[in-house]
Jmol script that loads the backbone (N, CA, C; Angstrom):
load data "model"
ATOM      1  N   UNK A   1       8.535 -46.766  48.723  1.00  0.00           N
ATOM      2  CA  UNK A   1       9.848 -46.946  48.133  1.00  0.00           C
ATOM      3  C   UNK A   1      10.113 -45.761  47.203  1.00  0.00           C
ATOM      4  N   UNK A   2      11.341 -45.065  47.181  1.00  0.00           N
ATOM      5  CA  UNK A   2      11.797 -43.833  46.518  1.00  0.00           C
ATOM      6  C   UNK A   2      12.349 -44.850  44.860  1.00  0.00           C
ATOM      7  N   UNK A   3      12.604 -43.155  44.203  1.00  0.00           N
ATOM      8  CA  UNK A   3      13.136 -43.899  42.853  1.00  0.00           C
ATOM      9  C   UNK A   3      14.736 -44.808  42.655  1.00  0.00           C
ATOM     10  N   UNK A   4      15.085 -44.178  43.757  1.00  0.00           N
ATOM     11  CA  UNK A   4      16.256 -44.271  43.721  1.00  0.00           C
ATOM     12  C   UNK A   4      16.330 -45.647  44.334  1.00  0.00           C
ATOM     13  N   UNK A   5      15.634 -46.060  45.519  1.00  0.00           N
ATOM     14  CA  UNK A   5      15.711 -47.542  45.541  1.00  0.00           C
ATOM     15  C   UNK A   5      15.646 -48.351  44.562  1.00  0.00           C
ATOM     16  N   UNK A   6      13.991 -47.894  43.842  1.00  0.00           N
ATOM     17  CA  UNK A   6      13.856 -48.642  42.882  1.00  0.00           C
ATOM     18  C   UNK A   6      14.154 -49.095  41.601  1.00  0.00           C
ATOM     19  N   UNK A   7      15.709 -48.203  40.940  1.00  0.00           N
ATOM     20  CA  UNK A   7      16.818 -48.346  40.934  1.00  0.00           C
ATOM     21  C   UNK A   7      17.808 -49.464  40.861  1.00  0.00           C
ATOM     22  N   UNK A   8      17.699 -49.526  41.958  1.00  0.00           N
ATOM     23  CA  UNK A   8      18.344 -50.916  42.750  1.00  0.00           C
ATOM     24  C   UNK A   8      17.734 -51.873  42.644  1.00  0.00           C
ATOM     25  N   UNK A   9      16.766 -51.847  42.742  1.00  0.00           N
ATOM     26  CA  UNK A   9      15.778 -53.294  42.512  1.00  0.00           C
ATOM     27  C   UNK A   9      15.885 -54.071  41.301  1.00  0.00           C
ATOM     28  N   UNK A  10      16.477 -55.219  40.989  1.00  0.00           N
ATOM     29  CA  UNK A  10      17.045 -55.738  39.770  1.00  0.00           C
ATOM     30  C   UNK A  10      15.409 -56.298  39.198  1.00  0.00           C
ATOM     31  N   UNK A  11      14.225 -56.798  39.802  1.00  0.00           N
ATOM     32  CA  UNK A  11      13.164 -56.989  39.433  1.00  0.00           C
ATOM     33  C   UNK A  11      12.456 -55.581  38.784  1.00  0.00           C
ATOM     34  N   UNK A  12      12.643 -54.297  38.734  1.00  0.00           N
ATOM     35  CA  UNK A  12      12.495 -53.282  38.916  1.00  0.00           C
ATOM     36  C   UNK A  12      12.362 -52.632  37.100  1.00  0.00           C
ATOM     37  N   UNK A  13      13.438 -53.876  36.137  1.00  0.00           N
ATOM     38  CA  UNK A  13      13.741 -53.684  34.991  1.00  0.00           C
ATOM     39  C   UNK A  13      12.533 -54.166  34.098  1.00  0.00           C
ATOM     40  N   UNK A  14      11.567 -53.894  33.470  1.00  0.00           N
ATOM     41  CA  UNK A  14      11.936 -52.449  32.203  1.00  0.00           C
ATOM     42  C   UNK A  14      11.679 -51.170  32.807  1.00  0.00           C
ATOM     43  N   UNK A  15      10.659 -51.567  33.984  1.00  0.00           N
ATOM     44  CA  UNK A  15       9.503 -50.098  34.510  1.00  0.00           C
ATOM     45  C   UNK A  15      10.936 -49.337  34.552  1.00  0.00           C
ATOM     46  N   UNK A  16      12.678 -49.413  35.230  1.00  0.00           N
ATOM     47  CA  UNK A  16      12.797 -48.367  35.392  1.00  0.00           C
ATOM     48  C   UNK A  16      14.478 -48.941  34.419  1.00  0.00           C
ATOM     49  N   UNK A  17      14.886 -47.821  33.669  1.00  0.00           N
ATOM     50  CA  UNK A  17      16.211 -48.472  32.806  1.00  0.00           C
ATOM     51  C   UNK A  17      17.241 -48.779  33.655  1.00  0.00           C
ATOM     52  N   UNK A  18      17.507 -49.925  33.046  1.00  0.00           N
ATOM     53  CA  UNK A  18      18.776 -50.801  33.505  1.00  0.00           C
ATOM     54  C   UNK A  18      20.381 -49.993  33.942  1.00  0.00           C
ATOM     55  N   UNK A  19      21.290 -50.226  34.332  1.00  0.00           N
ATOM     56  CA  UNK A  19      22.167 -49.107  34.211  1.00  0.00           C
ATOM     57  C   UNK A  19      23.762 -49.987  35.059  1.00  0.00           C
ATOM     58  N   UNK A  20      24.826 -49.882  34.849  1.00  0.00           N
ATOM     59  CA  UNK A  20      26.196 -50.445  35.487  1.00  0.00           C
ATOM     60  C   UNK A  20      26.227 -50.154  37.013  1.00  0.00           C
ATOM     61  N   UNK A  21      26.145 -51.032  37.610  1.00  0.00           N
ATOM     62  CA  UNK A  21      26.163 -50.835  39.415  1.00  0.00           C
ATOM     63  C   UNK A  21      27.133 -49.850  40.159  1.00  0.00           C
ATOM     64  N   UNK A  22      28.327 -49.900  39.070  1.00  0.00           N
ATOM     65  CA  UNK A  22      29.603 -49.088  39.610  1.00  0.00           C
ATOM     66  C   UNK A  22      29.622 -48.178  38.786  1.00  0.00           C
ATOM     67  N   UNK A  23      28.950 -47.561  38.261  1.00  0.00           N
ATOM     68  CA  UNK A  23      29.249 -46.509  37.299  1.00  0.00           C
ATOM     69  C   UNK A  23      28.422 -45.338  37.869  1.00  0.00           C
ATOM     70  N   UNK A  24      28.654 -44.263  38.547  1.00  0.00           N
ATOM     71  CA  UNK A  24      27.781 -43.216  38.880  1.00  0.00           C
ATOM     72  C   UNK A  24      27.155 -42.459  37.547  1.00  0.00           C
ATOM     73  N   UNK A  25      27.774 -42.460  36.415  1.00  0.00           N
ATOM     74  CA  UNK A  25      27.746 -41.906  35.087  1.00  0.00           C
ATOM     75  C   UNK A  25      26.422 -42.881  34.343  1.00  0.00           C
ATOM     76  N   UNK A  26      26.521 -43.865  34.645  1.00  0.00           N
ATOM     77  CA  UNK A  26      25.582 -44.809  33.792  1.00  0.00           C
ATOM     78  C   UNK A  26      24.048 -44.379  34.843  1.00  0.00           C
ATOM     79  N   UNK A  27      24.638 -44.620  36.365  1.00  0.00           N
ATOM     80  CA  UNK A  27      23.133 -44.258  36.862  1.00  0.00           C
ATOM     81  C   UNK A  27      22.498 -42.953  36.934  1.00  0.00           C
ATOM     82  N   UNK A  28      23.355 -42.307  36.479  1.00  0.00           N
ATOM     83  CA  UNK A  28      22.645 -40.564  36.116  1.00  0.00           C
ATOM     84  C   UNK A  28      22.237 -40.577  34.489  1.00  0.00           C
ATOM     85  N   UNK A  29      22.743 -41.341  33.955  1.00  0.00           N
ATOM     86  CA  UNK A  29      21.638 -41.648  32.568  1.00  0.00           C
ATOM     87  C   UNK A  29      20.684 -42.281  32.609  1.00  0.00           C
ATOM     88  N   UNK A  30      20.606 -43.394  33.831  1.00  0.00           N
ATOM     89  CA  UNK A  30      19.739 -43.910  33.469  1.00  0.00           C
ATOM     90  C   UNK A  30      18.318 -43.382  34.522  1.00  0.00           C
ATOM     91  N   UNK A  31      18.657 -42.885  35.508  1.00  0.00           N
ATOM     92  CA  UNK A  31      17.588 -41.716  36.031  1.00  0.00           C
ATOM     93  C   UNK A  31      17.056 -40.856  35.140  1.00  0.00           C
ATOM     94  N   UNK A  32      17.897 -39.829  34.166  1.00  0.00           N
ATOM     95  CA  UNK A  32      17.800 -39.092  33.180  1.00  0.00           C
ATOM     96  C   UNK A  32      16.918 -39.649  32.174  1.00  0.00           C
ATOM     97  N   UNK A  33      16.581 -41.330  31.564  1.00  0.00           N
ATOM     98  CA  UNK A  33      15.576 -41.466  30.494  1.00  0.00           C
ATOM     99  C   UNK A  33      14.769 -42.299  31.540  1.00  0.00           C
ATOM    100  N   UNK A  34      14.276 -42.257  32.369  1.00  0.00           N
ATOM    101  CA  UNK A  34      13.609 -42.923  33.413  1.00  0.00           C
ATOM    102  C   UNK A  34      12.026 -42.456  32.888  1.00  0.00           C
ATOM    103  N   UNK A  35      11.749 -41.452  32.386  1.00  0.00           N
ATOM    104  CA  UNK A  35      10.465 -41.217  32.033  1.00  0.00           C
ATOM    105  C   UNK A  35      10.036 -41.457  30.739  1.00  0.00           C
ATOM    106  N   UNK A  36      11.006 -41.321  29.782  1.00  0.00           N
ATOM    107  CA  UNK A  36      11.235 -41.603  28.206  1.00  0.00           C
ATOM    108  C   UNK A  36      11.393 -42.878  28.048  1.00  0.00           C
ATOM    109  N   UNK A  37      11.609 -44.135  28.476  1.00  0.00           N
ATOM    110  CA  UNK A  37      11.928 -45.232  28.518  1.00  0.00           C
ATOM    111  C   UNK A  37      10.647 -45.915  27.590  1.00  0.00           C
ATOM    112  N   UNK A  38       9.862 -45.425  28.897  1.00  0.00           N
ATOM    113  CA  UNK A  38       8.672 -46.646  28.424  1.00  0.00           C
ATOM    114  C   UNK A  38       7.585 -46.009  26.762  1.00  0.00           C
ATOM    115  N   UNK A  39       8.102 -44.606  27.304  1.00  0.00           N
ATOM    116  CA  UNK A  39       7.214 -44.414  25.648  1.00  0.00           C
ATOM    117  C   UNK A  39       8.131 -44.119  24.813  1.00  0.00           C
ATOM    118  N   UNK A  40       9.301 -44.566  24.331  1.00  0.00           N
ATOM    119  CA  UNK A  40       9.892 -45.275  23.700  1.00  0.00           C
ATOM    120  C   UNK A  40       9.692 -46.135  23.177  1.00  0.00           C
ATOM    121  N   UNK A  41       9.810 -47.480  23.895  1.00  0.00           N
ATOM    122  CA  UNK A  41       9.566 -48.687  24.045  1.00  0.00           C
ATOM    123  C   UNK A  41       7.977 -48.886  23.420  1.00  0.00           C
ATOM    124  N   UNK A  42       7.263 -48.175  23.488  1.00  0.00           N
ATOM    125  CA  UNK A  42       5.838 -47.686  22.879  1.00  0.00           C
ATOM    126  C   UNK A  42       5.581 -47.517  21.192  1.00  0.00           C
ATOM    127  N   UNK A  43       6.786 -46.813  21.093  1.00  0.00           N
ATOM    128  CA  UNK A  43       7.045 -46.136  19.319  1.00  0.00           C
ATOM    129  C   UNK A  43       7.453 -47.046  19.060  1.00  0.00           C
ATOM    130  N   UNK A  44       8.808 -47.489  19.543  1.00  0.00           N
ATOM    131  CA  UNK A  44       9.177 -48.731  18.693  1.00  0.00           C
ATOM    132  C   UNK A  44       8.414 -49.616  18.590  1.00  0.00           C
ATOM    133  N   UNK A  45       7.602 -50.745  19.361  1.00  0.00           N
ATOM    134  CA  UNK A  45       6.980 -51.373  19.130  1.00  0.00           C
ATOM    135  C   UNK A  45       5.703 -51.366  18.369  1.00  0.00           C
ATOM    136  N   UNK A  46       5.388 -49.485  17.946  1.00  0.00           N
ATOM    137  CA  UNK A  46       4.291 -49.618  17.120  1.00  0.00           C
ATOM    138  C   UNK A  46       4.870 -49.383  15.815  1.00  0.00           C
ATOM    139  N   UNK A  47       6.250 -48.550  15.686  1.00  0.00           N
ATOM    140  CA  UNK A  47       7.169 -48.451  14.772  1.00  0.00           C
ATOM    141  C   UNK A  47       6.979 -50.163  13.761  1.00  0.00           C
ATOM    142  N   UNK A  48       7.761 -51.116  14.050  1.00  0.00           N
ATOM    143  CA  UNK A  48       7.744 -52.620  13.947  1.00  0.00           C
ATOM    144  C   UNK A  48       6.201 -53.312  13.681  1.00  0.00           C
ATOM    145  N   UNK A  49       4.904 -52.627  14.353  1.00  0.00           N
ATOM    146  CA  UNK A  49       4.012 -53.014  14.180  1.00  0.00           C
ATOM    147  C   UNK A  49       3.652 -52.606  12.383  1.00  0.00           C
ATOM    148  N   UNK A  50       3.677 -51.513  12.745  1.00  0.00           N
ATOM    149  CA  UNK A  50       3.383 -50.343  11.040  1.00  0.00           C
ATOM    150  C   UNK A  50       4.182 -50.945  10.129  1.00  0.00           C
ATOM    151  N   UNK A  51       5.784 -52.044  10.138  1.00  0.00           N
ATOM    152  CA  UNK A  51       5.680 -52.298   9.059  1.00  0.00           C
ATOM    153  C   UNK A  51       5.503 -54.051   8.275  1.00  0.00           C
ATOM    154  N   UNK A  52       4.889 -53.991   7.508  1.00  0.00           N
ATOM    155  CA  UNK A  52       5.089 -55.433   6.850  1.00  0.00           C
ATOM    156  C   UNK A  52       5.814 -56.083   7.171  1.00  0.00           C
ATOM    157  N   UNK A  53       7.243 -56.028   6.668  1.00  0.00           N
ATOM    158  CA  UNK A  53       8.717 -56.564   6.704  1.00  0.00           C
ATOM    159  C   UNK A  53       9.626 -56.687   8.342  1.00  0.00           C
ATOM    160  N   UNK A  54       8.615 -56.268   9.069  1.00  0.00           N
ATOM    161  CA  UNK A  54       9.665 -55.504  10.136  1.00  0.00           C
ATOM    162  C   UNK A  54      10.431 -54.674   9.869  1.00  0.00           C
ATOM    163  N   UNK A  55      11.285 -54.375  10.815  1.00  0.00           N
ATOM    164  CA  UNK A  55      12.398 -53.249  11.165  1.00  0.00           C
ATOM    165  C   UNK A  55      13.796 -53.592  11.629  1.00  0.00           C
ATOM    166  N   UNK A  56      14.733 -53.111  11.119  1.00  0.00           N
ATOM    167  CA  UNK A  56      16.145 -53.105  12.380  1.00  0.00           C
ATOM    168  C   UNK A  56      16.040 -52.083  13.202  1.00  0.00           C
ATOM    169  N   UNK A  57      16.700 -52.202  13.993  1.00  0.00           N
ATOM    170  CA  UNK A  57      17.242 -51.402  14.762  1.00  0.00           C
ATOM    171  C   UNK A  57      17.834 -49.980  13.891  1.00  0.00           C
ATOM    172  N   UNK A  58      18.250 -49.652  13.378  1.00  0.00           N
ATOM    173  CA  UNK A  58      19.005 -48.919  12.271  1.00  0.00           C
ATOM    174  C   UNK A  58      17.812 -48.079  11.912  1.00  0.00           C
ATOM    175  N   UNK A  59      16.710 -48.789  11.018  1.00  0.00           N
ATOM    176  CA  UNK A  59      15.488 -48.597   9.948  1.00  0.00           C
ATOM    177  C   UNK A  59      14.700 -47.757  11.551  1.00  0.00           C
ATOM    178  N   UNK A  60      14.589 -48.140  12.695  1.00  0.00           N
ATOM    179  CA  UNK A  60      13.661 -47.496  13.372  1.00  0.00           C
ATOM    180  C   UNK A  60      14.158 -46.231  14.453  1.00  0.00           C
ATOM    181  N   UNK A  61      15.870 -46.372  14.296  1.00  0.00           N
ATOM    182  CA  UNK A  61      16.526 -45.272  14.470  1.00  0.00           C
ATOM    183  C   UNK A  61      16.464 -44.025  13.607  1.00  0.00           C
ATOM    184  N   UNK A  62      16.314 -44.162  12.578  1.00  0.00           N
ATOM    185  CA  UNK A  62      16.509 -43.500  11.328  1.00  0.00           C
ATOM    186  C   UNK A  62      15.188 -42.998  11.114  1.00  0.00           C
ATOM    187  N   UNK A  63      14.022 -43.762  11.475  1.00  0.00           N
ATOM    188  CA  UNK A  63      12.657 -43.022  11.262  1.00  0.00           C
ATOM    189  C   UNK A  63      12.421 -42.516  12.150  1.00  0.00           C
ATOM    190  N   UNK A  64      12.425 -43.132  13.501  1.00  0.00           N
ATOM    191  CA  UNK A  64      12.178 -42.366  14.611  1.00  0.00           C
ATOM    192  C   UNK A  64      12.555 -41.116  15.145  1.00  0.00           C
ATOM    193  N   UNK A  65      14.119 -40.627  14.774  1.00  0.00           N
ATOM    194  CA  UNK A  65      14.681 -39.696  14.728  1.00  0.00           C
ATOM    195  C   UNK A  65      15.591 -40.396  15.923  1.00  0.00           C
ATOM    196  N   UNK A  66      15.499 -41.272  16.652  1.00  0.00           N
ATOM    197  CA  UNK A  66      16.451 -41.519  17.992  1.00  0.00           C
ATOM    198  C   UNK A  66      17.900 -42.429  17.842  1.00  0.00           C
ATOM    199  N   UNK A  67      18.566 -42.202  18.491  1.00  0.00           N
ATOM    200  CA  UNK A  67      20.166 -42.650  18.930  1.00  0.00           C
ATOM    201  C   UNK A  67      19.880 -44.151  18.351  1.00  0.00           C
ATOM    202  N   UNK A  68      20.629 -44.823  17.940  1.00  0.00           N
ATOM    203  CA  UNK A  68      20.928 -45.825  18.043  1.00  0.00           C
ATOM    204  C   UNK A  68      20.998 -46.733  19.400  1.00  0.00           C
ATOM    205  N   UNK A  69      21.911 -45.796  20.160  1.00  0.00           N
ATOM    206  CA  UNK A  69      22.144 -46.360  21.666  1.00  0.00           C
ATOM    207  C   UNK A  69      20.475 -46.390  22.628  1.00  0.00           C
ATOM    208  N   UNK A  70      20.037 -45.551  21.684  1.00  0.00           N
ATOM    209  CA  UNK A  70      18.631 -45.473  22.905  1.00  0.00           C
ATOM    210  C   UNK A  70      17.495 -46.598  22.214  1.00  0.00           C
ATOM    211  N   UNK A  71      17.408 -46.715  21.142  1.00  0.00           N
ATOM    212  CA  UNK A  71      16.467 -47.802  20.440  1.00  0.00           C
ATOM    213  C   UNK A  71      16.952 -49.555  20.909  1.00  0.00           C
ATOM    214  N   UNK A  72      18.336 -49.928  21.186  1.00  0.00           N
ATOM    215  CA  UNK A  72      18.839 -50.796  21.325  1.00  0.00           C
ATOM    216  C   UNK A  72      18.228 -51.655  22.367  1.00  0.00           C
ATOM    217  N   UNK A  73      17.951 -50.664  23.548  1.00  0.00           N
ATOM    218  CA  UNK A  73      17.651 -51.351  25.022  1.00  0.00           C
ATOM    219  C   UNK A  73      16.302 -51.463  24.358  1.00  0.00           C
ATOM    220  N   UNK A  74      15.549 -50.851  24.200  1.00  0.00           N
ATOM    221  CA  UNK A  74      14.260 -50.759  24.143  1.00  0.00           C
ATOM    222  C   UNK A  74      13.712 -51.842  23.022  1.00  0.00           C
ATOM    223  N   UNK A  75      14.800 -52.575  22.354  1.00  0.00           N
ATOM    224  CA  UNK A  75      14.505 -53.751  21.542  1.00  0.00           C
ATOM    225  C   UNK A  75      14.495 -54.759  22.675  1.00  0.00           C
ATOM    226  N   UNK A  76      15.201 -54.585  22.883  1.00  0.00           N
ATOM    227  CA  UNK A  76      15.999 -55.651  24.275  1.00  0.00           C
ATOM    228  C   UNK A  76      15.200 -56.217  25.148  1.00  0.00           C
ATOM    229  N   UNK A  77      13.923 -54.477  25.734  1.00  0.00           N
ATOM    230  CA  UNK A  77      13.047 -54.753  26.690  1.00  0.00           C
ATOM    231  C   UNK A  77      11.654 -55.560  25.747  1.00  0.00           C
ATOM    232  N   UNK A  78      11.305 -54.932  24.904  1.00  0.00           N
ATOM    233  CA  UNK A  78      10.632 -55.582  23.966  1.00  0.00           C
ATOM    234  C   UNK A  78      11.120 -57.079  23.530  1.00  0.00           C
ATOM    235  N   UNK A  79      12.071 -57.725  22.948  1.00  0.00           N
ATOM    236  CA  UNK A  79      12.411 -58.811  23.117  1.00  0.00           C
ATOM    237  C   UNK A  79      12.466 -59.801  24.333  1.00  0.00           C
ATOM    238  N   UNK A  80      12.865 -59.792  25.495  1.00  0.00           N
ATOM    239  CA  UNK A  80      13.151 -60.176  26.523  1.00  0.00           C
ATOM    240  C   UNK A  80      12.646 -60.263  27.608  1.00  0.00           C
ATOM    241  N   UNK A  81      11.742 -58.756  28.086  1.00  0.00           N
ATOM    242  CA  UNK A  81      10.948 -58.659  29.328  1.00  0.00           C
ATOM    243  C   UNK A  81       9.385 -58.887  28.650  1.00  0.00           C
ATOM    244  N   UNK A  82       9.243 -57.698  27.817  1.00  0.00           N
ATOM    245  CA  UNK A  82       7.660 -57.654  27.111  1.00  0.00           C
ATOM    246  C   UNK A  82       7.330 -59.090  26.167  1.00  0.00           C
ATOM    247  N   UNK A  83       7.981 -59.617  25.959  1.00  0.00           N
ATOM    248  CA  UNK A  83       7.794 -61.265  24.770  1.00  0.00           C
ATOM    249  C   UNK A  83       7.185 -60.706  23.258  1.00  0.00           C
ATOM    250  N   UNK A  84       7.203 -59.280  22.985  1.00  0.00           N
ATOM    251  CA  UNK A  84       6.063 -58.293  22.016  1.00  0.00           C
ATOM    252  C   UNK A  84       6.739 -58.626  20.370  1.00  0.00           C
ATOM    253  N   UNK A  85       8.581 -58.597  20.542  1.00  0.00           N
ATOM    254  CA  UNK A  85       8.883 -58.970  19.256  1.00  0.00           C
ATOM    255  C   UNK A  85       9.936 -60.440  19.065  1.00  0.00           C
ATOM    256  N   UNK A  86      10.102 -60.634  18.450  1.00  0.00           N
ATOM    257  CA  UNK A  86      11.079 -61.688  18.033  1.00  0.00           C
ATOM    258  C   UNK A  86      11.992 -61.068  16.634  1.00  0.00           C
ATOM    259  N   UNK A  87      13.445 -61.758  16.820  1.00  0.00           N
ATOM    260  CA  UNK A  87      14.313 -62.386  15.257  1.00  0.00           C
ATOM    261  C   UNK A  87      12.978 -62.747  14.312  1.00  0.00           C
ATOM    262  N   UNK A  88      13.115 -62.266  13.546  1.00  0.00           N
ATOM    263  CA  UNK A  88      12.645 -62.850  12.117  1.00  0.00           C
ATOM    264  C   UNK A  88      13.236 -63.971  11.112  1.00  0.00           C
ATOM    265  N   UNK A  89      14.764 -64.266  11.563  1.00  0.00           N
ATOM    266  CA  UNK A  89      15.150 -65.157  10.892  1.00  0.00           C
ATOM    267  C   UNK A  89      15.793 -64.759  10.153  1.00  0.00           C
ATOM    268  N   UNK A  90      15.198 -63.099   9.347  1.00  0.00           N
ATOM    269  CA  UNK A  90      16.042 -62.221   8.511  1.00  0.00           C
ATOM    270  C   UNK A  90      17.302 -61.277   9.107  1.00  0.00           C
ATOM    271  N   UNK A  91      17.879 -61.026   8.146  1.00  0.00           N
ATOM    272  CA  UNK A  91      18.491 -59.483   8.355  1.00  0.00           C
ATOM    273  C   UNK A  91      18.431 -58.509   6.845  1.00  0.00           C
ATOM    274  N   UNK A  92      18.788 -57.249   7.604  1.00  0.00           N
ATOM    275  CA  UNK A  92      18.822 -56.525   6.183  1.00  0.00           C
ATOM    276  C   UNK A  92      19.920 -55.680   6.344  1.00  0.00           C
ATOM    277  N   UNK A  93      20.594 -55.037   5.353  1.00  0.00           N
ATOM    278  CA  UNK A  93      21.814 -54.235   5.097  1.00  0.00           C
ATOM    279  C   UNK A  93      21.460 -52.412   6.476  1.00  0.00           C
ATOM    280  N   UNK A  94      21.718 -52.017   6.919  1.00  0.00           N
ATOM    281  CA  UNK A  94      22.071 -51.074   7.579  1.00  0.00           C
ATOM    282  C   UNK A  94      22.221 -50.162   6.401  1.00  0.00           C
ATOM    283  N   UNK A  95      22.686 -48.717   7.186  1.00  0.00           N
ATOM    284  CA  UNK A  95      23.331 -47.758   6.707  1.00  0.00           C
ATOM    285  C   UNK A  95      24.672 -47.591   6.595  1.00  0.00           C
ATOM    286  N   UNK A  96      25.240 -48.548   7.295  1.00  0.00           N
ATOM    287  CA  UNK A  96      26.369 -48.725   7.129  1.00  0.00           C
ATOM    288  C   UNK A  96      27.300 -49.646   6.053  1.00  0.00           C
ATOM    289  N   UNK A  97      25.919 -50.536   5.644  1.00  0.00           N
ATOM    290  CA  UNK A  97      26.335 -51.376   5.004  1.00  0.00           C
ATOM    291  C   UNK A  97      26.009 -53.091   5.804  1.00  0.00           C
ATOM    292  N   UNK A  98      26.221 -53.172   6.953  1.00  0.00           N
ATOM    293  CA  UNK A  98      26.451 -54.252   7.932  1.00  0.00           C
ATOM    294  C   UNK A  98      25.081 -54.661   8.130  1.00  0.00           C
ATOM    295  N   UNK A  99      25.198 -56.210   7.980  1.00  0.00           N
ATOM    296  CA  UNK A  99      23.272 -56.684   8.335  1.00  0.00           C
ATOM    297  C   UNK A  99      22.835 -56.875   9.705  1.00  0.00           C
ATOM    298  N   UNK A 100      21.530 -56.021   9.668  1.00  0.00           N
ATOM    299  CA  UNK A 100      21.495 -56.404  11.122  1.00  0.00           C
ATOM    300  C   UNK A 100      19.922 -57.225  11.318  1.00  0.00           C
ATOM    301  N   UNK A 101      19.614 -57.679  12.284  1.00  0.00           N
ATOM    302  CA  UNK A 101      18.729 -58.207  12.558  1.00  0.00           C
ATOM    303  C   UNK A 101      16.901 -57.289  12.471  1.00  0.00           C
ATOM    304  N   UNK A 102      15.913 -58.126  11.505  1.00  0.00           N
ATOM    305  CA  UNK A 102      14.443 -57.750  11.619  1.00  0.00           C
ATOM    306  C   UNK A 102      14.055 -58.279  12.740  1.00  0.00           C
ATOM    307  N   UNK A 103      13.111 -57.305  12.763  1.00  0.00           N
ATOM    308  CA  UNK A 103      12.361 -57.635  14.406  1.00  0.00           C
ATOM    309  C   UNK A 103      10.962 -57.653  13.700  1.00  0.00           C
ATOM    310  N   UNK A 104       9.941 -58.820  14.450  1.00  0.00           N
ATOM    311  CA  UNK A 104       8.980 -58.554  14.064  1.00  0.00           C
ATOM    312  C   UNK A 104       8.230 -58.937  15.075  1.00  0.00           C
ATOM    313  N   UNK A 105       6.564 -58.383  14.930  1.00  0.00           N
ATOM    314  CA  UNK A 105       5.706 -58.775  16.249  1.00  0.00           C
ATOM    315  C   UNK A 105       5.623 -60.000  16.367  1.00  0.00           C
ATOM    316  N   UNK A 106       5.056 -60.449  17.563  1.00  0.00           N
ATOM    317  CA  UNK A 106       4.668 -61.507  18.263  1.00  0.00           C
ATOM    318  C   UNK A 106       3.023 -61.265  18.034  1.00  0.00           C
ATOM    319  N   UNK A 107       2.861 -62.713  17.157  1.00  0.00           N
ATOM    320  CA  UNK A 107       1.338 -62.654  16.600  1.00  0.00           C
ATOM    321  C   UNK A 107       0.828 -63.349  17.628  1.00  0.00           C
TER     322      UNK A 107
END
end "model"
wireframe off; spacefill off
backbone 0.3
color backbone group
């Protein structure tokens, strides 16, 4: 099976990033972090490990040096596919001001 099938393969999600069926633009991004994905998904989750309190999304954008848009999924896959973090129950203020959700490991 080529990458590009596997792609298509909706079982296929985290190993390869998710992406809009009709969007030729979304699936050339998401070919494009197809190798960065998973060690991503790596930092962040050791990101969240390293701290006490957990992390937002925001707090591990901001340390990590990465997009907002790119830390998001990779909570997502970590929440959802991997079972690695959970809601904490908390939130904390952003940079913006706006609270967003702690993530913390799965003990």
């Amino acid at each position: 099976m080529n990458e590009q099938t596997d792609l298509f393969t909706p079982s296929a999600y985290p190993n390869v990033p998710g992406y809009a069926r009709n969007s030729r633009t979304s699936f050339a991004a998401a070919v494009s972090v197809m190798d960065s994905a998973k060690l991503k998904r790596a930092c962040v989750l050791q990101f969240i490990r390293s701290r006490v309190n957990g992390a937002t999304g925001d707090e591990i954008a901001a340390a990590l040096h990465m997009q907002p848009n790119a830390v998001s999924p990779r909570l997502l896959e970590l929440r959802e596919v991997d079972k690695a973090i959970v809601d904490s129950g908390f939130t904390r203020a952003t940079r913006a001001g706006r609270q967003a959700v702690v993530y913390v490991e799965v003990k």
